[in-house]
C-alpha positions in Angstrom: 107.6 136.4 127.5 109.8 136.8 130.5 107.5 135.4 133.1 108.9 131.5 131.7 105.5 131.4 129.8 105.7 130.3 126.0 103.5 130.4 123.0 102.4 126.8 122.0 101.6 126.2 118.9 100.6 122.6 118.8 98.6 120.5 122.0 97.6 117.1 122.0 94.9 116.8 124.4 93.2 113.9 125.9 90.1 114.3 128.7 88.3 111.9 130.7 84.9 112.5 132.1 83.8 110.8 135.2 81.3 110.5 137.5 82.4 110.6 141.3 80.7 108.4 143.7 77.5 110.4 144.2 76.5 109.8 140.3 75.8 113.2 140.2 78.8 115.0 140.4 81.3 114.9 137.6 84.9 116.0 137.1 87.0 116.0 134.0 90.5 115.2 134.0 92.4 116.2 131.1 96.5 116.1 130.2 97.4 118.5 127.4 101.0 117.7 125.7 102.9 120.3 123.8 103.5 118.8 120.3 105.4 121.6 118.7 108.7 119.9 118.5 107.0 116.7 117.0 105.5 118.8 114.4 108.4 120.9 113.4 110.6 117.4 112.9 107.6 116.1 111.2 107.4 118.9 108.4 111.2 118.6 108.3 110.9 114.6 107.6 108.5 115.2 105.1 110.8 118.2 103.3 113.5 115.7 103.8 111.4 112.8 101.7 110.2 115.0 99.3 113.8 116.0 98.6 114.6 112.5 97.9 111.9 111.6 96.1 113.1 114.2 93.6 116.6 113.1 93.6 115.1 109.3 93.1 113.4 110.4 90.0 115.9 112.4 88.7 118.4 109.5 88.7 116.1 106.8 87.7 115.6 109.1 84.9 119.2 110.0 83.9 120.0 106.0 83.8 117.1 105.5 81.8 118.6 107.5 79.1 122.0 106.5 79.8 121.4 102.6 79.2 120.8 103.3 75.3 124.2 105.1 75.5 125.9 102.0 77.1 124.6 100.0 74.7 126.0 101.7 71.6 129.6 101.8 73.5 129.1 98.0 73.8 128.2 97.3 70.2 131.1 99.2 69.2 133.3 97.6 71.2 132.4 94.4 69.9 132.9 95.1 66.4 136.1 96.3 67.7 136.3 92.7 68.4 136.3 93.9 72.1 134.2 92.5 75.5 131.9 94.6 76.0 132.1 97.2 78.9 128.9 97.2 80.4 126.3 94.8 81.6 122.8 96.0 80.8 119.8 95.1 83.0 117.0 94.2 81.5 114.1 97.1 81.5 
């Protein structure tokens, strides 16, 4: 559009109605925001969490199955007469 006009996607809109002085007459007076931006870096925040969400799981998951690991190497090592190498949180 190359009058400066532009498509928006998104308004917020808030509108009043009022009565003038008469009581009969009224007016409305309304504002309209475009929220495009805000909604567009909303999606992307949520894309962003989701992301990490999966990333969260995925490593809570790979330590799960890495503490029984840790555990052997410990055991070993002290039959190797050894300290063990790794302090395991309880689960």
């Amino acid at each position: 559009m190359s009058d400066g006009a532009r498509l928006v996607k998104n308004l917020e809109t808030l509108e009043r109605f009022s009565n003038l002085a008469t009581g009969r007459e009224k007016r409305i007076i309304g504002t309209g925001t475009d929220i495009s931006e805000l909604k567009k870096i909303e999606n992307e925040l949520r894309r962003n969490m989701d992301e990490l969400e999966r990333f969260s799981k995925m490593t809570f998951g790979r330590e799960q199955m890495m503490i029984p690991l840790k555990e052997e190497i410990n055991q070993i090592l002290v039959k190797l007469g050894k300290e063990e190498k790794y302090k395991i949180v309880e689960r």
